[in-house]
PyMOL Python script that loads the backbone (N, CA, C, O; Angstrom):
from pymol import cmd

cmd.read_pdbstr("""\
ATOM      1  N   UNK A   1      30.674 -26.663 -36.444  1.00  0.00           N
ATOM      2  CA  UNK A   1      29.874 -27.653 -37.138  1.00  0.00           C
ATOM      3  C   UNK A   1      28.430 -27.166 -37.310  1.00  0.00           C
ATOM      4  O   UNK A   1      27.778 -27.484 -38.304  1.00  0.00           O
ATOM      5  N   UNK A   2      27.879 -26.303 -36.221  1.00  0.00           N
ATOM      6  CA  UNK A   2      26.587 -26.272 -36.315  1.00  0.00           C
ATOM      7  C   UNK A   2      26.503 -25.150 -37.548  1.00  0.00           C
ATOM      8  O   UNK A   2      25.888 -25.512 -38.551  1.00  0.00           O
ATOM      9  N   UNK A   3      26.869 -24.304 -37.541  1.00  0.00           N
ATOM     10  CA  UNK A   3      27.017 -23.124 -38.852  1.00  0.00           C
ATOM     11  C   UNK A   3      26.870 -23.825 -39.642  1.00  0.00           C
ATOM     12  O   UNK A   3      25.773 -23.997 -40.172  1.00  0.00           O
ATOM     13  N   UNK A   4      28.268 -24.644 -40.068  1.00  0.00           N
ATOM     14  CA  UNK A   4      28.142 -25.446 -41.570  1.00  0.00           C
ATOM     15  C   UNK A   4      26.784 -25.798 -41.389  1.00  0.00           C
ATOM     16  O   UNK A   4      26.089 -24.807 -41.613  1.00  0.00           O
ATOM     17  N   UNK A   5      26.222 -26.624 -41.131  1.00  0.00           N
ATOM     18  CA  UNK A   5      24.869 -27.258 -41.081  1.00  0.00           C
ATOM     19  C   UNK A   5      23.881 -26.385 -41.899  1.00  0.00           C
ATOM     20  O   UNK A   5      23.256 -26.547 -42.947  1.00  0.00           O
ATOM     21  N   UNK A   6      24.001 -25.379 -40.971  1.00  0.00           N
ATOM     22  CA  UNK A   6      22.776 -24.448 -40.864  1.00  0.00           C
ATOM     23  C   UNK A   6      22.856 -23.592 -42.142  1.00  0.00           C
ATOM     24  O   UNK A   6      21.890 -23.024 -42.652  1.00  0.00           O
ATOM     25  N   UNK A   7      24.350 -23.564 -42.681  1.00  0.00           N
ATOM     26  CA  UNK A   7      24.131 -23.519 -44.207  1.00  0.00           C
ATOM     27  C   UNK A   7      23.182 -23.434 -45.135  1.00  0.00           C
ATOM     28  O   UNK A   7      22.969 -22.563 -45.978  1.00  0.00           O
ATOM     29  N   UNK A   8      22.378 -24.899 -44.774  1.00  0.00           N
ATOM     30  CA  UNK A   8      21.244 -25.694 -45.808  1.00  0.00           C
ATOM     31  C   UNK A   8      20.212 -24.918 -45.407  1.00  0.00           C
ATOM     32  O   UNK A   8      19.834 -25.133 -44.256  1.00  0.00           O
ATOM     33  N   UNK A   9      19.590 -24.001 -46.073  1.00  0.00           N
ATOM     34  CA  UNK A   9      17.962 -23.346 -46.121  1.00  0.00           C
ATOM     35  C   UNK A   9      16.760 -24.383 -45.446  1.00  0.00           C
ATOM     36  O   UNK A   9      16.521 -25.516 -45.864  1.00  0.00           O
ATOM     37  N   UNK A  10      16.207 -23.842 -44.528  1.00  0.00           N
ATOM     38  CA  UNK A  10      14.669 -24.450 -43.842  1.00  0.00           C
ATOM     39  C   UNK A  10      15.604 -25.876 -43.229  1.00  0.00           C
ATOM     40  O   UNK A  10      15.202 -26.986 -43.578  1.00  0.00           O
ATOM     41  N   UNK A  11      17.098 -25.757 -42.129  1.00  0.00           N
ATOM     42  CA  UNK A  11      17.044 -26.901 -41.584  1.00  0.00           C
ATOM     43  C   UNK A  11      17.220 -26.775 -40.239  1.00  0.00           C
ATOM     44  O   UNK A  11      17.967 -25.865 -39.880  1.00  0.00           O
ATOM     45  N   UNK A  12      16.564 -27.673 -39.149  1.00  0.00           N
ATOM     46  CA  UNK A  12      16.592 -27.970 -38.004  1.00  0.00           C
ATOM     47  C   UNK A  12      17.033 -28.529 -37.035  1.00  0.00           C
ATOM     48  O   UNK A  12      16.327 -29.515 -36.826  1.00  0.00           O
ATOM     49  N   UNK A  13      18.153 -28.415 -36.006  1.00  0.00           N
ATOM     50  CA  UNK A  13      19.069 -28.966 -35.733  1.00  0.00           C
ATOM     51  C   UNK A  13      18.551 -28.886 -34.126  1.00  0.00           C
ATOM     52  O   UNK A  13      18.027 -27.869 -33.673  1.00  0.00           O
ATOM     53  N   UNK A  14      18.781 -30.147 -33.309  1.00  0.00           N
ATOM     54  CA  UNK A  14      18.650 -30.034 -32.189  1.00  0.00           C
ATOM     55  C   UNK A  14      19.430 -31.048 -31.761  1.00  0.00           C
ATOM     56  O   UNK A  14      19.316 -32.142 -32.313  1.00  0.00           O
ATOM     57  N   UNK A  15      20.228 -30.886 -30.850  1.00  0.00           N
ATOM     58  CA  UNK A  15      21.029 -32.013 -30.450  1.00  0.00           C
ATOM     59  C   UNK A  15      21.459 -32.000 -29.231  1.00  0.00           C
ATOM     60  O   UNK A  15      21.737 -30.904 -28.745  1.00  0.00           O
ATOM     61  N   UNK A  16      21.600 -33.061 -28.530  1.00  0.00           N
ATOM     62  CA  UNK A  16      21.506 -33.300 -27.070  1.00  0.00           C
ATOM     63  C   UNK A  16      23.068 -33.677 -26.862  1.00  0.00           C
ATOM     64  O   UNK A  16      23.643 -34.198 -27.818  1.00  0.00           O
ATOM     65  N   UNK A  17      23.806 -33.435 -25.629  1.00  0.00           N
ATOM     66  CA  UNK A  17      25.136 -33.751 -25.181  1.00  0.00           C
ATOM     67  C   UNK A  17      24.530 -34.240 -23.937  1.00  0.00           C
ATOM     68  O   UNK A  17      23.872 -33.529 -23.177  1.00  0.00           O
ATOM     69  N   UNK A  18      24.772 -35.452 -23.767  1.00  0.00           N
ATOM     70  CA  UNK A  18      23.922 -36.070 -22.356  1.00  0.00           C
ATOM     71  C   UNK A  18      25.489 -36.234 -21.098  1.00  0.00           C
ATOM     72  O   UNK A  18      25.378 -36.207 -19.872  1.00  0.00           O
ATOM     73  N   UNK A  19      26.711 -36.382 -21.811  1.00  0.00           N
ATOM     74  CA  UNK A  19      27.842 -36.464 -20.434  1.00  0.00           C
ATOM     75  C   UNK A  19      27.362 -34.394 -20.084  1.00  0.00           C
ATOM     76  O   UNK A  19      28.218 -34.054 -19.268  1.00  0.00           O
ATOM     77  N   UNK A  20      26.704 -33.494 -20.297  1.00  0.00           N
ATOM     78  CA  UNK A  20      26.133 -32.510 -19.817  1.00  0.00           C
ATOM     79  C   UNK A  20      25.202 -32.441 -19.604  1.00  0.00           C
ATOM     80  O   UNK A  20      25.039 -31.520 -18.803  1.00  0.00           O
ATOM     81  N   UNK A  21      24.304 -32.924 -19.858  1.00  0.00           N
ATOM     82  CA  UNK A  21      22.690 -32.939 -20.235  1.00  0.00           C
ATOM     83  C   UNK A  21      22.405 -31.537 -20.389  1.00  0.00           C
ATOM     84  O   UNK A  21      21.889 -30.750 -19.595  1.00  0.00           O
ATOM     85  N   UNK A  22      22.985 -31.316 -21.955  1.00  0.00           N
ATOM     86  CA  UNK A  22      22.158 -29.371 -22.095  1.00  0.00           C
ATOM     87  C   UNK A  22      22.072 -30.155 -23.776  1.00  0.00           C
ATOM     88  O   UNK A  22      22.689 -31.076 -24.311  1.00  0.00           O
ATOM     89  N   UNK A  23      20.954 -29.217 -24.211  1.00  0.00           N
ATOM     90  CA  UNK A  23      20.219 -30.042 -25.519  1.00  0.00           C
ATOM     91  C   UNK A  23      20.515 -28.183 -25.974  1.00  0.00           C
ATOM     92  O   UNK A  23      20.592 -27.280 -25.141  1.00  0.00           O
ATOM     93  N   UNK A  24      20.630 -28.021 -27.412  1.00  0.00           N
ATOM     94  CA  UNK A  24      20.719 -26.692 -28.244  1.00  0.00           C
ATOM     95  C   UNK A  24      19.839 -27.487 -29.306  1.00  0.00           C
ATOM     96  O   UNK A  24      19.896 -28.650 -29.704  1.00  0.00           O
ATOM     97  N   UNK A  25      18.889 -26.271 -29.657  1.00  0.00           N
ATOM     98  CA  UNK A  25      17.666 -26.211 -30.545  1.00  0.00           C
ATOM     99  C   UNK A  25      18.770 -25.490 -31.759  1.00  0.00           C
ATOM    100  O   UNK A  25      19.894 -25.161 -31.378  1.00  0.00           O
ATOM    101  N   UNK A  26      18.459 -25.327 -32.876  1.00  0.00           N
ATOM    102  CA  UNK A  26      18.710 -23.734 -33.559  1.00  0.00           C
ATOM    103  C   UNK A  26      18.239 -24.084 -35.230  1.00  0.00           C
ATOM    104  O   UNK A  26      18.316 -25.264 -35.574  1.00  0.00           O
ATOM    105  N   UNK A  27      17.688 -22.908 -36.393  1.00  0.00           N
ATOM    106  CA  UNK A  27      17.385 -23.731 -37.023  1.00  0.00           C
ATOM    107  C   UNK A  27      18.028 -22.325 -38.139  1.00  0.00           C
ATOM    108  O   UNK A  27      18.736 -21.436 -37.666  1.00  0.00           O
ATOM    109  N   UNK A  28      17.647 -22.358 -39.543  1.00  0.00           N
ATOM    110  CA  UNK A  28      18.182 -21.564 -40.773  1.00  0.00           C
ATOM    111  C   UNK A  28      16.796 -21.333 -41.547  1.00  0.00           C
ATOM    112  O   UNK A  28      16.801 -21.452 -42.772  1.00  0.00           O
ATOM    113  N   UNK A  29      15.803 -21.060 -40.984  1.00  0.00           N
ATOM    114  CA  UNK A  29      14.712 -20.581 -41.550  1.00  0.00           C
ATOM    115  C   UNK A  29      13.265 -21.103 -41.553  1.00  0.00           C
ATOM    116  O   UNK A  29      12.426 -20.982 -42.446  1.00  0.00           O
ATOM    117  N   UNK A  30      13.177 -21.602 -40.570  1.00  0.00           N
ATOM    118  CA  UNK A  30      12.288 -22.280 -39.488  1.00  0.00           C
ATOM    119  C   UNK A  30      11.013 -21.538 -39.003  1.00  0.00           C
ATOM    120  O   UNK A  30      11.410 -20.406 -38.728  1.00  0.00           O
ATOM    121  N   UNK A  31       9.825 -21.601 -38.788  1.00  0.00           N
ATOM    122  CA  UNK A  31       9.023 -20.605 -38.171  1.00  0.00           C
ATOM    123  C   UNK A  31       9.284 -20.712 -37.060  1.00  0.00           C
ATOM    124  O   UNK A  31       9.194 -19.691 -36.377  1.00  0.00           O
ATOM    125  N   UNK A  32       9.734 -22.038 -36.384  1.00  0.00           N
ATOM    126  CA  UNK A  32       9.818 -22.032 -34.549  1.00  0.00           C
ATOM    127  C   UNK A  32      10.897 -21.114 -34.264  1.00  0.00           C
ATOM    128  O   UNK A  32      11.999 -21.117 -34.813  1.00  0.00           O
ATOM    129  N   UNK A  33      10.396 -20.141 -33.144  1.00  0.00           N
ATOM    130  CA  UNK A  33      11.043 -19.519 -32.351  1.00  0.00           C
ATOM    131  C   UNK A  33      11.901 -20.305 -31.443  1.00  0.00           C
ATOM    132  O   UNK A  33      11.579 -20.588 -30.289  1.00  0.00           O
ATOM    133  N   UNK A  34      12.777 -20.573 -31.894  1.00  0.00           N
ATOM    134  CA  UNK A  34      13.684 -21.232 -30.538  1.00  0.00           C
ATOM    135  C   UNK A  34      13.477 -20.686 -28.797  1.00  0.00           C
ATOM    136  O   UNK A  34      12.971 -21.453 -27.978  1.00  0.00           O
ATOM    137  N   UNK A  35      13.764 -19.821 -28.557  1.00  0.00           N
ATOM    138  CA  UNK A  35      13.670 -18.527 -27.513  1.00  0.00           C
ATOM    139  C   UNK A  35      12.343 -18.810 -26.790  1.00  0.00           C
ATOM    140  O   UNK A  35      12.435 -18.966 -25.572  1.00  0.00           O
ATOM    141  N   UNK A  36      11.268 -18.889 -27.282  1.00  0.00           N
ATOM    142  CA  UNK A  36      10.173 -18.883 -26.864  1.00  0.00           C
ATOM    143  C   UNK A  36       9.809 -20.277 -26.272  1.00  0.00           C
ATOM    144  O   UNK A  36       9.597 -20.597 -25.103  1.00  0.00           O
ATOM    145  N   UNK A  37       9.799 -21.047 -27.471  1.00  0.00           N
ATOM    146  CA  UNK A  37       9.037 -22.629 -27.095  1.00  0.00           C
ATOM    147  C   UNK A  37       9.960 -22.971 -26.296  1.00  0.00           C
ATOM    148  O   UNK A  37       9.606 -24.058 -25.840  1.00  0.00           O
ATOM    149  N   UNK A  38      11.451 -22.528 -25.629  1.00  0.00           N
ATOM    150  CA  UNK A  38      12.327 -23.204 -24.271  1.00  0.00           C
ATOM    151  C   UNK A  38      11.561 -22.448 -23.343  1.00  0.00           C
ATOM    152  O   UNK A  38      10.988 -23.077 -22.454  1.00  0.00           O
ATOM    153  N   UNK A  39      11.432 -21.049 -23.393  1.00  0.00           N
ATOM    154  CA  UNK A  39      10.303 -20.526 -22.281  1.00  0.00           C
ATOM    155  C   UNK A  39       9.191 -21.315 -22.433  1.00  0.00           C
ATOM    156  O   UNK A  39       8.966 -21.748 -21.303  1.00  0.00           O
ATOM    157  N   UNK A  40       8.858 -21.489 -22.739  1.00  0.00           N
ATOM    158  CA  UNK A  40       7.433 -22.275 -22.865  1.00  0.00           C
ATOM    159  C   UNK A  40       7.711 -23.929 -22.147  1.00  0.00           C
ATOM    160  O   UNK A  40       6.948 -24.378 -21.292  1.00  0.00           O
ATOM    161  N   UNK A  41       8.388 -24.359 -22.436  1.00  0.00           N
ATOM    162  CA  UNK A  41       8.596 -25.964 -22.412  1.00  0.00           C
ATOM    163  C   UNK A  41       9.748 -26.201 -20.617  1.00  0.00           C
ATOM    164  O   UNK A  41       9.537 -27.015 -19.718  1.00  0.00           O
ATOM    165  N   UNK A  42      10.761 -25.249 -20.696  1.00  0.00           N
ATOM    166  CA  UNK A  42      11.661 -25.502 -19.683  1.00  0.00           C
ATOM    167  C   UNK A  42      11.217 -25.256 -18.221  1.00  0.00           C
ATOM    168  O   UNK A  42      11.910 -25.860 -17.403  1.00  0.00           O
ATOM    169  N   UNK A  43      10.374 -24.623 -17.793  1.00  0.00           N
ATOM    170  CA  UNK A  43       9.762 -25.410 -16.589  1.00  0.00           C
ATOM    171  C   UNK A  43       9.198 -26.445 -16.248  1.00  0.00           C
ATOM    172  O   UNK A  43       9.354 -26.948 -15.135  1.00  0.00           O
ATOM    173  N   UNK A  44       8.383 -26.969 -17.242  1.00  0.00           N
ATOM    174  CA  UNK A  44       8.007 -28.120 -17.029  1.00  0.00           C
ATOM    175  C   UNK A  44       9.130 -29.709 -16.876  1.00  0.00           C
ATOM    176  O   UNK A  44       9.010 -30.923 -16.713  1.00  0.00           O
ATOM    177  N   UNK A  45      10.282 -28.577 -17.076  1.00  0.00           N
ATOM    178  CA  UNK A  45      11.375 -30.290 -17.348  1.00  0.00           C
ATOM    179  C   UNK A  45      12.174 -29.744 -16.366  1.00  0.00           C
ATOM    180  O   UNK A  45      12.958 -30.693 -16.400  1.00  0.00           O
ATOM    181  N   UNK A  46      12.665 -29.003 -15.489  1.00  0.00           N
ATOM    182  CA  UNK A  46      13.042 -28.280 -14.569  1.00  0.00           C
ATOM    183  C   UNK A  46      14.281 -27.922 -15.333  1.00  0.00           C
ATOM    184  O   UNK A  46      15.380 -28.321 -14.948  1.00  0.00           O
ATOM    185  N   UNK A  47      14.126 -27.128 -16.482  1.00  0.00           N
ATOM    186  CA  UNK A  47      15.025 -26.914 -17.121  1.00  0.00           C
ATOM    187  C   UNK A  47      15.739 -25.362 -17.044  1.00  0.00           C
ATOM    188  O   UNK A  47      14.939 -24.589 -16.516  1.00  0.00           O
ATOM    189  N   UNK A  48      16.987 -24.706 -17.411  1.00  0.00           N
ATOM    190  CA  UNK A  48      17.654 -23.797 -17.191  1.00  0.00           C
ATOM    191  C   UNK A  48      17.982 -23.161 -18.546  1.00  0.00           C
ATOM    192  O   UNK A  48      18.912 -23.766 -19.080  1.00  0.00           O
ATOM    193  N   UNK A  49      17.481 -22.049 -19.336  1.00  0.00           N
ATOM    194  CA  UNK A  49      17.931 -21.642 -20.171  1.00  0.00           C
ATOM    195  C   UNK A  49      17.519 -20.865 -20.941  1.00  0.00           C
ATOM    196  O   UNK A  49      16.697 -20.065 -20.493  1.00  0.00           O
ATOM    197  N   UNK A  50      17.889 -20.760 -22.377  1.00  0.00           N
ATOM    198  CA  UNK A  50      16.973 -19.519 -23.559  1.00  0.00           C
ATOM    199  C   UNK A  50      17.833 -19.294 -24.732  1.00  0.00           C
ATOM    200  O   UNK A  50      18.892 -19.783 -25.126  1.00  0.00           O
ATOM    201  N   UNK A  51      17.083 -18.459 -25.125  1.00  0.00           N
ATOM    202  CA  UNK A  51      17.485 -18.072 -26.482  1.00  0.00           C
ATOM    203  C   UNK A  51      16.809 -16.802 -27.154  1.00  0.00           C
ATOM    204  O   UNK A  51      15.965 -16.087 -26.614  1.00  0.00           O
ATOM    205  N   UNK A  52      17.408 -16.633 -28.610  1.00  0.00           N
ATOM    206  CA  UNK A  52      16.173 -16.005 -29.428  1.00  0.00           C
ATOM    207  C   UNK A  52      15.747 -16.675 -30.643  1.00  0.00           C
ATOM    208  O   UNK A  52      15.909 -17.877 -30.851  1.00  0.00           O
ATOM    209  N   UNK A  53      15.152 -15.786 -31.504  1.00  0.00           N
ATOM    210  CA  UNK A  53      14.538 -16.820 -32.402  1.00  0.00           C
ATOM    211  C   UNK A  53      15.138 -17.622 -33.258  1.00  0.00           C
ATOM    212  O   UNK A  53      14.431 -18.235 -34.057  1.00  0.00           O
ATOM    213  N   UNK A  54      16.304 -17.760 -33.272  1.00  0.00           N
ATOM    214  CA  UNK A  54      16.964 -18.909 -34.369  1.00  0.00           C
ATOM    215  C   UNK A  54      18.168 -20.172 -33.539  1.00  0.00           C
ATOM    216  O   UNK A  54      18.893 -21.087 -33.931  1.00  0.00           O
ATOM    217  N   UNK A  55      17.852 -19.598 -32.356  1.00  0.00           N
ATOM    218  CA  UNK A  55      19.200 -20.793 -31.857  1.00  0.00           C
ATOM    219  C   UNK A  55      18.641 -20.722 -29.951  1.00  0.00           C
ATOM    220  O   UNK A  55      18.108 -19.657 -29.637  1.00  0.00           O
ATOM    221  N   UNK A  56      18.737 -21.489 -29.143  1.00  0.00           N
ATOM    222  CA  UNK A  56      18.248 -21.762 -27.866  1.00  0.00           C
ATOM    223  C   UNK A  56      19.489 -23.194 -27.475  1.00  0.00           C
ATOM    224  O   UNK A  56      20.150 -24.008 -28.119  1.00  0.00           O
ATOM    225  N   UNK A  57      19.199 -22.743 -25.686  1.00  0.00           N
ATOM    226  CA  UNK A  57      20.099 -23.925 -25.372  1.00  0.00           C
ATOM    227  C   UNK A  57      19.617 -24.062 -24.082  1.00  0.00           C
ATOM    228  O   UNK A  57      19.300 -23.095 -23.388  1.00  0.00           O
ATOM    229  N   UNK A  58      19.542 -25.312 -23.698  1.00  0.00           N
ATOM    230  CA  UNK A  58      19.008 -25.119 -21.651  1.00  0.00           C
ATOM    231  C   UNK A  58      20.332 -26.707 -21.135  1.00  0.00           C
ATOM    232  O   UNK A  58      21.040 -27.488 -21.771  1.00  0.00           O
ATOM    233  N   UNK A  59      20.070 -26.494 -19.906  1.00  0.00           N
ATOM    234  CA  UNK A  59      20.334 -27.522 -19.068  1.00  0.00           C
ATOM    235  C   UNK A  59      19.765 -28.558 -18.197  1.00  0.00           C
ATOM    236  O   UNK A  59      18.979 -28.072 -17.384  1.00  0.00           O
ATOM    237  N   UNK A  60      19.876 -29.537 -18.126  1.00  0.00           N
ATOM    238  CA  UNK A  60      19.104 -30.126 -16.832  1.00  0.00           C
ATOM    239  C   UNK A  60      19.787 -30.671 -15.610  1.00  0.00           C
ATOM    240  O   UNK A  60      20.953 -31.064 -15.623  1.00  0.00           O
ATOM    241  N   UNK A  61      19.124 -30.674 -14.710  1.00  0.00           N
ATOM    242  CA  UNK A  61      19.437 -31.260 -13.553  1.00  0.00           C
ATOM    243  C   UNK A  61      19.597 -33.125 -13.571  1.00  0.00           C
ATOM    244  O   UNK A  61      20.224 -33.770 -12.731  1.00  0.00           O
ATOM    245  N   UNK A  62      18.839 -33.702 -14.771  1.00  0.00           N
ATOM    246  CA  UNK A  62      18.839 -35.287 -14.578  1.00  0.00           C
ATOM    247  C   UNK A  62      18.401 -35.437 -15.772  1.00  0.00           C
ATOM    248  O   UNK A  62      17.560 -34.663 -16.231  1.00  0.00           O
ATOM    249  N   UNK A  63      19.027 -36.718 -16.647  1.00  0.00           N
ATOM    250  CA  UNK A  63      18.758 -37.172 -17.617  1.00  0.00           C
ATOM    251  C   UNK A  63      16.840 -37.470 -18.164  1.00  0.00           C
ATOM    252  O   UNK A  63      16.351 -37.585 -19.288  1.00  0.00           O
ATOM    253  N   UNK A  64      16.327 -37.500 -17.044  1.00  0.00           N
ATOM    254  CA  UNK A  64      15.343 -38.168 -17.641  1.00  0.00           C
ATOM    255  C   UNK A  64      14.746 -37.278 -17.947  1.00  0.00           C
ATOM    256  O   UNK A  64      14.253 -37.401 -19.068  1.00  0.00           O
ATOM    257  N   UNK A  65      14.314 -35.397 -16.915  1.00  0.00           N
ATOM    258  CA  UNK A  65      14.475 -34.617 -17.789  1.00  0.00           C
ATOM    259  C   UNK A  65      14.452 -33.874 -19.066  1.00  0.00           C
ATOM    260  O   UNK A  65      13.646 -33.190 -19.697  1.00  0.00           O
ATOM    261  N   UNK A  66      16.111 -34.441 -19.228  1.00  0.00           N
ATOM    262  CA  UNK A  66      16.459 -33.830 -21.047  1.00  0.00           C
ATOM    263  C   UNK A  66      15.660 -34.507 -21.586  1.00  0.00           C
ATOM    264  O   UNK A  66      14.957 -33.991 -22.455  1.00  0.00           O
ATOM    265  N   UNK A  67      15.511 -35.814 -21.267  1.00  0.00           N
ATOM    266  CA  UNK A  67      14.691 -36.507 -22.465  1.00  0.00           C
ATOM    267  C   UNK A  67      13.685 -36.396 -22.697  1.00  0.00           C
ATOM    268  O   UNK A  67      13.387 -36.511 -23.886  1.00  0.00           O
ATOM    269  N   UNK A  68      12.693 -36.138 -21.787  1.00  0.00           N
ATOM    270  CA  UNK A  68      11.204 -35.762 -21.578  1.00  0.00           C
ATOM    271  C   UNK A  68      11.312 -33.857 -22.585  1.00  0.00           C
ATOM    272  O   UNK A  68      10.627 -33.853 -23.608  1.00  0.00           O
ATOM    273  N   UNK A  69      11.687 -33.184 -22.440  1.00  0.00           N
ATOM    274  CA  UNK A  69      11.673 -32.336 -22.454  1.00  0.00           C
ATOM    275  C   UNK A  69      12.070 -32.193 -24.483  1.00  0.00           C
ATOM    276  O   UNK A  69      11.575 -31.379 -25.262  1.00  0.00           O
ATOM    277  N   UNK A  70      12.992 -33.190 -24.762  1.00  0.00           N
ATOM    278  CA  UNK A  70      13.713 -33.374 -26.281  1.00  0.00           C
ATOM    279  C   UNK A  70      12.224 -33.981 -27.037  1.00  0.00           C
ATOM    280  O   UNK A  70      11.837 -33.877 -28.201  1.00  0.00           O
ATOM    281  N   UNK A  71      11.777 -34.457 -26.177  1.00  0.00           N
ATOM    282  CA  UNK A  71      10.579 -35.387 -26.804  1.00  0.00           C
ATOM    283  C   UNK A  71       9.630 -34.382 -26.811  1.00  0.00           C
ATOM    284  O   UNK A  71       8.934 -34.220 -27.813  1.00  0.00           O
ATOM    285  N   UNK A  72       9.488 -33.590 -25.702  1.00  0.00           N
ATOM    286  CA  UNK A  72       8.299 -32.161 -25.741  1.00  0.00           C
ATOM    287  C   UNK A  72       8.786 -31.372 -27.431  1.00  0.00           C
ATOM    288  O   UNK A  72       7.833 -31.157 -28.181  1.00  0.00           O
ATOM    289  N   UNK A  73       9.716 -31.117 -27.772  1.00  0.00           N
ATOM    290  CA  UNK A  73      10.316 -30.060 -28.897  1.00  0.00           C
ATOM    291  C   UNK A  73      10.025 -30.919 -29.822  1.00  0.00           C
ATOM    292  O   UNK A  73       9.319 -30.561 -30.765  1.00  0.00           O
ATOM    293  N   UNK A  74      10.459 -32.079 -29.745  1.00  0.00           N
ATOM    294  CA  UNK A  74      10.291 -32.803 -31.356  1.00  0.00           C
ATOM    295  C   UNK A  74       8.548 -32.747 -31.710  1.00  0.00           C
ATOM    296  O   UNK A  74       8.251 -32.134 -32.735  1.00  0.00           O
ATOM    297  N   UNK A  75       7.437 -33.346 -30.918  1.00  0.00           N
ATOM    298  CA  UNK A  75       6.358 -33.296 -30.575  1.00  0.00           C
ATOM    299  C   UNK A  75       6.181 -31.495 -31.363  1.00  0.00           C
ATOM    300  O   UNK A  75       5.823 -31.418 -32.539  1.00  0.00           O
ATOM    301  N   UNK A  76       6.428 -30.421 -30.686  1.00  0.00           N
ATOM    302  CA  UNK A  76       5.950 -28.705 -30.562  1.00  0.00           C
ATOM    303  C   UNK A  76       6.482 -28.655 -32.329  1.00  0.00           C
ATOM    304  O   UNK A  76       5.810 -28.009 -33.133  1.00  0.00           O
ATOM    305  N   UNK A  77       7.678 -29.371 -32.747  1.00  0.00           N
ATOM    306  CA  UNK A  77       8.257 -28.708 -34.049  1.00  0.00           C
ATOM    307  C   UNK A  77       7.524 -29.624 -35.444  1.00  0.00           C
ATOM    308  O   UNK A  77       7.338 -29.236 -36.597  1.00  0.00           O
ATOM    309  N   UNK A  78       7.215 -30.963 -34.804  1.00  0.00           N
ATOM    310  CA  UNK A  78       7.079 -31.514 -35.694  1.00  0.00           C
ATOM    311  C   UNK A  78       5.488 -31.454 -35.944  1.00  0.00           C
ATOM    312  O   UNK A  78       4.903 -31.570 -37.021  1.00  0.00           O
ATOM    313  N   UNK A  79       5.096 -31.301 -35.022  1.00  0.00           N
ATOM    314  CA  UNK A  79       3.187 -31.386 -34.767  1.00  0.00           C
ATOM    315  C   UNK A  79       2.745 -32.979 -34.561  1.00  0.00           C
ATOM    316  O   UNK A  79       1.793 -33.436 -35.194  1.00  0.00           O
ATOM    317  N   UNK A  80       3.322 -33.585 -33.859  1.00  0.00           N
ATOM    318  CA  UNK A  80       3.616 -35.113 -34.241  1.00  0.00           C
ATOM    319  C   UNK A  80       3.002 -35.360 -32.770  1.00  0.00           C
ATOM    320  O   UNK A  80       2.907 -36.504 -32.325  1.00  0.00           O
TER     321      UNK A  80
END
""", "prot")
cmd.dss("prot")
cmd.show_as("cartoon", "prot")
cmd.util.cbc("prot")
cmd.orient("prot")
């Protein structure tokens, strides 16, 4: 599913599986480095993971966590 997606030129996909709590970034022509901004962001959420520049994935230890951390990326991607 995520391929198909990523199909579409300049789109951004991040989506959270919370019965795991592991969130995957990945995008189709994006300036964000996926890879980086999880280094950047996943200690602060006591998070587990990486990537490179077009696709990233981490884990957490506790929901509240992922969410803090989903809200850090939307915030870093969107400038919001």
């Amino acid at each position: 599913m995520t391929k198909q997606l990523l199909q579409t030129p300049d789109t951004t996909l991040l989506f959270a599986f919370s019965s795991d709590q592991k969130v995957l970034l990945a995008h189709s022509g994006s300036e964000v480095k996926c890879g980086e901004l999880y280094k950047e962001l996943l200690p602060l959420y006591d998070g587990k993971g990486g990537g490179g520049p077009k696709q990233a994935q981490a884990s957490f230890s506790s929901s509240e966590n992922m969410n803090a951390f989903i809200n850090a990326v939307k915030e870093k991607i969107t400038g919001a």
